[in-house]
C-alpha positions as CSV (number, residue, x, y, z in Angstrom):
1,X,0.0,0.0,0.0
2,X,1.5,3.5,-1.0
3,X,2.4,5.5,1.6
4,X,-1.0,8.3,0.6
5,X,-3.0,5.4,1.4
6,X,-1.4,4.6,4.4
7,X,-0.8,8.1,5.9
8,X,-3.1,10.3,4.2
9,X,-2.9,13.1,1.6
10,X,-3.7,16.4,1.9
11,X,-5.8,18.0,-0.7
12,X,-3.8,21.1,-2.3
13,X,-3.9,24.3,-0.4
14,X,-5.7,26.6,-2.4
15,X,-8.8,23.7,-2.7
16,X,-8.6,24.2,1.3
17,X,-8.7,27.4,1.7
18,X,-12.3,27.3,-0.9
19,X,-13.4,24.2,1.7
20,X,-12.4,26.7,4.7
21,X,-14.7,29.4,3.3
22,X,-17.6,27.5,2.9
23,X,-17.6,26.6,6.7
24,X,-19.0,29.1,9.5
25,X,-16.9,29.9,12.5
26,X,-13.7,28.0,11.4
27,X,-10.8,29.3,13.2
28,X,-13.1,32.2,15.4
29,X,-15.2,31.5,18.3
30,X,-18.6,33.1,17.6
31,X,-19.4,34.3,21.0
32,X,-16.1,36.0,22.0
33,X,-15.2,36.8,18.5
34,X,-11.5,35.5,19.2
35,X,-9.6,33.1,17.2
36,X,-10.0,29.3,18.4
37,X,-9.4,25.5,17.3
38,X,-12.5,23.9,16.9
39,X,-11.3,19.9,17.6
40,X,-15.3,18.7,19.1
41,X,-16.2,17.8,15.5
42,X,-17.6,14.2,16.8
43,X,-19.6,16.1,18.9
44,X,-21.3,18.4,16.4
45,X,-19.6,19.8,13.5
46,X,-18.9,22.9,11.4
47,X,-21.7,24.1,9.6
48,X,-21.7,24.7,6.1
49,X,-22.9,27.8,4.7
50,X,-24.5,26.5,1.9
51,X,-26.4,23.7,4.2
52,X,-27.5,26.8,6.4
53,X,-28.6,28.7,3.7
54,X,-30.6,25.8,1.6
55,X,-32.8,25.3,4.6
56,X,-33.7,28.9,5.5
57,X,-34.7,29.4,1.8
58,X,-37.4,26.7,2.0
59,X,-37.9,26.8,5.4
60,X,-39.7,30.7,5.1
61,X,-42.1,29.0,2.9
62,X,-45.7,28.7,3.9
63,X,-47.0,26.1,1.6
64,X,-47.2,22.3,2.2
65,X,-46.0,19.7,-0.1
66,X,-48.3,17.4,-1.8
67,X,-51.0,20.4,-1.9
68,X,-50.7,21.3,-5.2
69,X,-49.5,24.7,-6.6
70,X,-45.8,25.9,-8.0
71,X,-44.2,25.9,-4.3
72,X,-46.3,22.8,-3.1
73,X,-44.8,21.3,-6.2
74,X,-41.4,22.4,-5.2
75,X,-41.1,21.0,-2.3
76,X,-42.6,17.9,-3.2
77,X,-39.1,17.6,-6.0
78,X,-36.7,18.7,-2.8
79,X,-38.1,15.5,-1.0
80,X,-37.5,13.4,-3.7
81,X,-33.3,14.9,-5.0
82,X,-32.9,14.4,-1.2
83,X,-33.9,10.6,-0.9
84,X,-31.9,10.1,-4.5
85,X,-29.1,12.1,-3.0
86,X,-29.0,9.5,-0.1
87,X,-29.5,6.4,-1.7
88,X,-26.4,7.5,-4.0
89,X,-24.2,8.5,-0.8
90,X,-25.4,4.7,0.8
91,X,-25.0,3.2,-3.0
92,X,-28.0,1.9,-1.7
93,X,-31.2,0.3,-4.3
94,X,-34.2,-0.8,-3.2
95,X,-36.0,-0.3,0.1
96,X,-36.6,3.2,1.3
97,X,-35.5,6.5,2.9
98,X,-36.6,7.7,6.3
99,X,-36.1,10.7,8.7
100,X,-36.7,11.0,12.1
101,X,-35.8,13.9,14.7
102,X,-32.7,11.6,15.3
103,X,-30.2,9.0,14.0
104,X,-31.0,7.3,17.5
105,X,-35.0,6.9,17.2
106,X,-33.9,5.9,13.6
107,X,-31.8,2.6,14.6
108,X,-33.5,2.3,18.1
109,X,-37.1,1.6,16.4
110,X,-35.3,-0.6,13.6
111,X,-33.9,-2.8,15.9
112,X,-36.7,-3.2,17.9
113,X,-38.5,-3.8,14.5
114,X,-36.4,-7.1,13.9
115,X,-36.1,-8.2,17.1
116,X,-39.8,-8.8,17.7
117,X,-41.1,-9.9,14.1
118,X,-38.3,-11.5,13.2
119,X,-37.6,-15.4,14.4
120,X,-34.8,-16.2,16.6
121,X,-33.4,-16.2,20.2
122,X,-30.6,-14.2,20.4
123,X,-29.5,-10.3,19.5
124,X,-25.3,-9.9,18.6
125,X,-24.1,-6.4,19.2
126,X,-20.5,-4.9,20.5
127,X,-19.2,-3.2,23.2
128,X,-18.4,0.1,21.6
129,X,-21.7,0.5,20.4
130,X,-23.2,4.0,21.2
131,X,-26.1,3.9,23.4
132,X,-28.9,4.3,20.9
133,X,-27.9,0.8,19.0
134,X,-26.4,-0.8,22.0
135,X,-29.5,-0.3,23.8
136,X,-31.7,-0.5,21.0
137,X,-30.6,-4.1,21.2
138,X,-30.6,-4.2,24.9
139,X,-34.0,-3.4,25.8
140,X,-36.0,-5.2,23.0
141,X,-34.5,-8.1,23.6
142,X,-35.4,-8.0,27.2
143,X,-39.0,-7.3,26.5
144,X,-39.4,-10.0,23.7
145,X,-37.3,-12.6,25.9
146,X,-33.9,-12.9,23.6
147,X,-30.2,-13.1,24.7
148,X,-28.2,-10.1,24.2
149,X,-24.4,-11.2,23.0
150,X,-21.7,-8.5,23.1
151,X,-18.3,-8.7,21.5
152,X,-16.0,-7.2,23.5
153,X,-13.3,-4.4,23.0
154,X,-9.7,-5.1,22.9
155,X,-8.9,-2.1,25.2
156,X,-5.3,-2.5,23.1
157,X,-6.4,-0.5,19.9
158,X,-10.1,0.5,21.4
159,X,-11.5,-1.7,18.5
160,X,-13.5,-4.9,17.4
161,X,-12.3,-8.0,15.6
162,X,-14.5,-9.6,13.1
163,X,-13.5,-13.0,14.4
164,X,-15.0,-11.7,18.1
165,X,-18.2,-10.8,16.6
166,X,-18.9,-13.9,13.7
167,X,-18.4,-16.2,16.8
168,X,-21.2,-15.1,19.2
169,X,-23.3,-15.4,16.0
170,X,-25.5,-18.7,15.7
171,X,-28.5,-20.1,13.4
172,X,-30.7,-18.8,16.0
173,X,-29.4,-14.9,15.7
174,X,-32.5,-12.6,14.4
175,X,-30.0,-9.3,14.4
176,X,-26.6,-8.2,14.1
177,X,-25.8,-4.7,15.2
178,X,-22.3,-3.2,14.5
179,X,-21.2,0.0,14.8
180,X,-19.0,1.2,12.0
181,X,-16.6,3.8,13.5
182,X,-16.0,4.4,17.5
183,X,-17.0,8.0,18.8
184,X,-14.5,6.9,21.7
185,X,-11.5,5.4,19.8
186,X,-12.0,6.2,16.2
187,X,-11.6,2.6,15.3
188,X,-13.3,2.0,12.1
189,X,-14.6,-1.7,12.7
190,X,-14.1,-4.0,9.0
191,X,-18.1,-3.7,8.2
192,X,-17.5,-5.6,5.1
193,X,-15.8,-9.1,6.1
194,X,-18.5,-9.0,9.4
195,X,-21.3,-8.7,7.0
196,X,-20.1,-11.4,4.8
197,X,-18.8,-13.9,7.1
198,X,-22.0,-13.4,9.6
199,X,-24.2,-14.4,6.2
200,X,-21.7,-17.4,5.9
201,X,-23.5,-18.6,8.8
202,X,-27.1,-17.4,8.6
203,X,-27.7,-16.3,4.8
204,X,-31.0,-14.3,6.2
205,X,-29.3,-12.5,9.0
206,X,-30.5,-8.9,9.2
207,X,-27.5,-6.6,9.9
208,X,-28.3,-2.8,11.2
209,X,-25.2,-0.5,11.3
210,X,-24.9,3.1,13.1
211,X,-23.0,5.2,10.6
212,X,-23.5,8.3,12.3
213,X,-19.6,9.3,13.4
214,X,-18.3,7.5,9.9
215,X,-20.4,9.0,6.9
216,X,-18.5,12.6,7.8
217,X,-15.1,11.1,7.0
218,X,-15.8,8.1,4.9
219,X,-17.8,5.9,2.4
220,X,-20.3,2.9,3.1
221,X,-21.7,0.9,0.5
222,X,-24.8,-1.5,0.6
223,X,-24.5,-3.1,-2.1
224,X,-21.1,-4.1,-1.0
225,X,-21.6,-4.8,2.0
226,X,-25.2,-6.1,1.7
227,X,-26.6,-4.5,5.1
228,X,-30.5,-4.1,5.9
229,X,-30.0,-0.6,7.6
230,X,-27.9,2.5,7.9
231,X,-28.2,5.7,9.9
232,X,-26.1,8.6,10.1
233,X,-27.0,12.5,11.5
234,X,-26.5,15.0,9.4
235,X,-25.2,17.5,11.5
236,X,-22.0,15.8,12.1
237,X,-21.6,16.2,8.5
238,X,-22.2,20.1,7.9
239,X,-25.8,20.2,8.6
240,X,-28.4,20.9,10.9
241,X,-30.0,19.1,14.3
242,X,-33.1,17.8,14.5
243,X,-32.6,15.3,11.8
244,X,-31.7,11.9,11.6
245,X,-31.2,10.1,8.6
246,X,-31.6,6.3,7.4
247,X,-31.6,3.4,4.7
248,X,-33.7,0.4,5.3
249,X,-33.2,-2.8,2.8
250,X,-37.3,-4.1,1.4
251,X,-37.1,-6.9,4.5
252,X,-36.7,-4.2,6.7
253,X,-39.1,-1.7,4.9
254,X,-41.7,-4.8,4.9
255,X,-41.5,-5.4,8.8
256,X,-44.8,-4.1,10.9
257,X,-43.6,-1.0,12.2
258,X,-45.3,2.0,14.0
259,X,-47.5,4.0,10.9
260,X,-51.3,5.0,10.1
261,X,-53.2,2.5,9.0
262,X,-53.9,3.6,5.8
263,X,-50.5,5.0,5.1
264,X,-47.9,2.5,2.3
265,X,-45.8,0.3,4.5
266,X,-42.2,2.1,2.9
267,X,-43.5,5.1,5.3
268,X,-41.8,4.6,8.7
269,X,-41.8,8.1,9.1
270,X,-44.6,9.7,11.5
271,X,-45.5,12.7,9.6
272,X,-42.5,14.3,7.9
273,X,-39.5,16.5,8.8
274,X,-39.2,20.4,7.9
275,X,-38.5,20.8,4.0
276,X,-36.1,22.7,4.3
277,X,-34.2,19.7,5.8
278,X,-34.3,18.0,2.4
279,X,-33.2,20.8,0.7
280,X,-30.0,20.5,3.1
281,X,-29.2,17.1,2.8
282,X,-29.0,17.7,-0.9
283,X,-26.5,20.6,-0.1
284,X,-24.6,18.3,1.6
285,X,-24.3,15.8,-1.1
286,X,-23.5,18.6,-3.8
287,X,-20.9,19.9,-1.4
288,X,-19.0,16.2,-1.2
289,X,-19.4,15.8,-5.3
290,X,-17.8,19.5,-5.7
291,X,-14.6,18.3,-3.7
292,X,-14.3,15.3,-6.4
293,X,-15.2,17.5,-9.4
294,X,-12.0,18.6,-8.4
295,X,-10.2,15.8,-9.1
296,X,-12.3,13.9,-11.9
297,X,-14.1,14.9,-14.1
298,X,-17.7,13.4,-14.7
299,X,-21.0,14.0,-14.3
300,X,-22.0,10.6,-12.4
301,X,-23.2,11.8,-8.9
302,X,-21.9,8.5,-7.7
303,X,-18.5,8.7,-9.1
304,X,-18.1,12.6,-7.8
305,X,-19.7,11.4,-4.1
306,X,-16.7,8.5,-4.1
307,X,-14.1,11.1,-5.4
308,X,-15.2,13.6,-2.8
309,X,-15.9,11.3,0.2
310,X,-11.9,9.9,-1.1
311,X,-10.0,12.8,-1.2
312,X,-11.8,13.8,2.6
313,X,-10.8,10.5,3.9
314,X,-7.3,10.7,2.6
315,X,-7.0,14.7,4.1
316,X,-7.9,13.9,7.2
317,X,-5.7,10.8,7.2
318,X,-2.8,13.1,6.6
319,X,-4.0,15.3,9.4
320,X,-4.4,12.3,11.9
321,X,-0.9,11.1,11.1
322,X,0.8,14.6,11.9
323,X,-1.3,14.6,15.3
324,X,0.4,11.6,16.1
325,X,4.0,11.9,14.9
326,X,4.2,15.7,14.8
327,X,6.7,17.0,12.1
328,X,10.4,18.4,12.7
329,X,9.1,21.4,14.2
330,X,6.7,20.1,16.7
331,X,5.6,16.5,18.6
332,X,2.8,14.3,18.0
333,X,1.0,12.8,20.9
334,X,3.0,9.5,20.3
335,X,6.5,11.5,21.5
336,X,4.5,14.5,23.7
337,X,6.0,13.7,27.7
338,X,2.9,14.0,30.3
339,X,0.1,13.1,27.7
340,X,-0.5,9.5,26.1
341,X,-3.0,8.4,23.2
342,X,-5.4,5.7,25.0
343,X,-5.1,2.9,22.5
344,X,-2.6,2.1,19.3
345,X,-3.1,3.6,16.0
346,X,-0.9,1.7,14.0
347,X,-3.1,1.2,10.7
348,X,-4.5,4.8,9.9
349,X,-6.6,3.0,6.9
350,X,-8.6,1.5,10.1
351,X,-9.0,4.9,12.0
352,X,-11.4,8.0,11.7
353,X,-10.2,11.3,12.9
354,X,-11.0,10.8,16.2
355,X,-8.1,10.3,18.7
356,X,-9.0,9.5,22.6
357,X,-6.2,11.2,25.2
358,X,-5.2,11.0,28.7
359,X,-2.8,12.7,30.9
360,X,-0.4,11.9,33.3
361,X,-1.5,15.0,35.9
362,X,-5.1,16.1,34.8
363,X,-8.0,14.3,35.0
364,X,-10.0,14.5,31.3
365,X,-12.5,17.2,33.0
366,X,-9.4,19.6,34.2
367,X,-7.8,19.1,30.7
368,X,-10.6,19.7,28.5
369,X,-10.9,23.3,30.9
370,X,-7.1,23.7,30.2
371,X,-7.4,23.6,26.4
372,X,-11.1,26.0,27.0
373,X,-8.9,28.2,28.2
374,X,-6.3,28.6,25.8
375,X,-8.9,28.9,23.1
376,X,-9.2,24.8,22.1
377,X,-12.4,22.9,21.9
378,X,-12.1,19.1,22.5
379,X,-14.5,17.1,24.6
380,X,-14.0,14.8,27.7
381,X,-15.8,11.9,27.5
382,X,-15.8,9.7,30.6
383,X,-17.5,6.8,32.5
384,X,-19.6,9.9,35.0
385,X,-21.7,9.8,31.4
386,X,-24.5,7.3,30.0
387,X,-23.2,7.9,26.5
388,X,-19.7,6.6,27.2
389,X,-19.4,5.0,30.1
390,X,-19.3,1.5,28.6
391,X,-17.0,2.5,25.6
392,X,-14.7,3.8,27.9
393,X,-14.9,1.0,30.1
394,X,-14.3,-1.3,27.4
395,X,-10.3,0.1,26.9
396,X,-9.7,0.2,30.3
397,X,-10.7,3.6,31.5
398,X,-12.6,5.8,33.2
399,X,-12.7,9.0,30.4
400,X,-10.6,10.1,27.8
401,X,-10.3,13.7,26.0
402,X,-11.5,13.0,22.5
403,X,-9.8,15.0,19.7
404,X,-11.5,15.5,16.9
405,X,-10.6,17.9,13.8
406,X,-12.4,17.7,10.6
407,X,-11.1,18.1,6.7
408,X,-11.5,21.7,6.8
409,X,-8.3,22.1,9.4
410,X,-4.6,22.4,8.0
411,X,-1.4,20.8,9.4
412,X,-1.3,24.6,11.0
413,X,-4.0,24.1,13.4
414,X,-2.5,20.6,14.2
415,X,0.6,22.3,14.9
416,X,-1.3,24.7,16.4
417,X,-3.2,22.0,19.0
418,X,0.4,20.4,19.3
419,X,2.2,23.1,20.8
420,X,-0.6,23.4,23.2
421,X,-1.0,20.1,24.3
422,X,3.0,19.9,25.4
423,X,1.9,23.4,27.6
424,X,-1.2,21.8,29.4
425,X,1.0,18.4,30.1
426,X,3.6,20.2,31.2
């Protein structure tokens, strides 16, 4: 594997600086007005302008879609670009598109879903599942009398074997939920050989995957990897809250599931969200396919989605590796005295941007206030909350500071973060 694969690329500078523009809030702190590193990106995200600006356009309309009339007509073709826009970003065919306040309710009522229509006696998850799958699994299969399985961590690289998983699945497993990238560790688990390998035991398997911290930073692929349902939030991806997003295969689509009576069974949406909201997600998707008409040039949405979603991946590779090893100027976190990276990174083709800290003198709590002070946003994530304590648990500890830049930083505002982290440790 070349060594851009291995330890990223960075797109060329003057491409960055467009990417940096079309971001709010980059580098300045909106409140104070005073410059600042933005590194909480798993948390929320940067907001992009023209995201921001797609939904307040068609959000100031009055008119309803499927009403008739030149804006009720509108609307009614934003609803549809966006679930074409999706299903092209999934390389999904098939089954349908449905929002929901939240990625959680989204997986949560999927799961539940499968778990009571669909024959079996046991549910396989993994530890570093976040709480809306993990317990999405968790509780149904209390209430409808199933065994809950859960792969465990290696608390070594904070991330999942396939072999750990396939083995705690049986003939009798109805569902199969995996997580595809750690908001604790970053580990990207192998989605693909799970999938495949879990079917080489139970062809009819249903498989459910959170996508919500991976589809900012990389691509998924259904007809690769043959899943029956994806979610992911698009405002960890430039957009804004109070939507979450998901695919669900025809099996899934087909399950009962909470809708009006009289309402087609491929709605599992209880009313509908904002339309301005679809009118994002396609700003989104145009955003990603202008980053790869950079770099190919087509007009296949597909293609320029791939080519965008490639060259983000391989930028933010670049910037993960000179977090880590620094540069001749400066130390990564791997040589930094006083301050340790929880779990190894050795493969950065297995890893998201998303590196969990510790330090020798500070607890996480008094070093994410030591970075708030000197103008740094990160997060602590620890085992005092109910959305990480068993993550964290899972590699051995009781909290972490999660770093977390997106493709929109520079190898200056890793340097940047660098320099600061040897002051706070020391």
């Amino acid at each position: 594997m070349s060594d851009d694969l291995k330890n990223g690329l960075l797109m060329p500078a003057e491409l960055t600086a467009q990417v940096r523009e079309k971001y709010y809030f980059v580098d300045e702190d909106p409140f104070t007005k005073t410059k600042r590193l933005f590194f909480d990106n798993s948390g929320g995200s940067f907001r992009l302008k023209a995201a921001s600006e797609a939904f307040q356009k068609v959000d100031d309309l009055p008119n309803c879609g499927g009403h008739g009339g030149a804006a009720s007509n509108y609307l009614d073709t934003l609803r549809d670009q966006a679930c074409k826009d999706i299903s092209t970003m999934f390389n999904a065919e098939d089954g349908c598109i449905c929002t929901s306040m939240t990625a959680s309710i989204i997986i949560f009522d999927v799961s539940e879903a499968i778990i009571e229509n669909v024959p079996g006696t046991n549910v396989v998850t993994t530890a570093l599942e976040h709480p809306s799958a993990y317990d999405g699994c968790a509780v149904p299969a209390k209430k409808f009398g199933k065994e809950l399985r859960v792969a465990k961590t290696d608390p070594r690289t904070g991330t999942i074997k396939p072999e750990d998983v396939i083995k705690l699945i049986d003939q009798d497993t109805c569902l199969l939920s995996v997580i595809m990238t750690s908001n604790i560790t970053g580990a990207i688990l192998d989605i693909e050989t799970i999938a495949r390998e879990a079917r080489k035991i139970k062809p009819d398997i249903f498989i459910v995957c959170d996508s919500v911290q991976h589809t900012p930073h990389g691509l998924t692929d259904m007809k690769e990897w043959g899943l029956d349902c994806v979610n992911f939030a698009p405002y960890k991806f430039g957009g804004a809250r109070g939507l979450g997003v998901g695919w669900l295969s025809e099996r899934v689509m087909n399950l009962p599931h909470r809708k009006l009576i009289l309402e087609k069974q491929s709605n599992w949406e209880m009313g509908g969200c904002a339309p301005g909201m679809y009118a994002m997600l396609s700003a989104i998707f145009d955003y990603v396919c202008w980053i790869g008409k950079q770099f190919k040039d087509t007009e296949d949405r597909r293609e320029l989605y791939v080519e965008g979603m490639t060259r983000i991946t391989l930028h933010e590779r670049a910037l993960l590796y000179r977090l880590l090893h620094g540069s001749d100027q400066v130390k990564g976190l791997l040589d930094l005295e006083g301050v340790n990276v929880a779990v190894e990174m050795d493969d950065l083709t297995e890893r998201d941007l998303i590196v969990p800290i510790i330090f020798d003198k500070l607890t996480c709590e008094e070093a994410s206030r030591a970075y708030e002070a000197k103008g740094v946003v990160v997060h602590e994530r620890t085992d005092a909350s109910l959305y990480s304590a068993r993550q964290v648990n899972s590699i051995g500890q009781h909290g972490i500071v999660r770093i977390s830049p997106l493709h929109c930083h520079t190898y200056a505002d890793i340097d940047a973060f660098l320099k600061i982290t040897a002051e706070i440790a020391g």
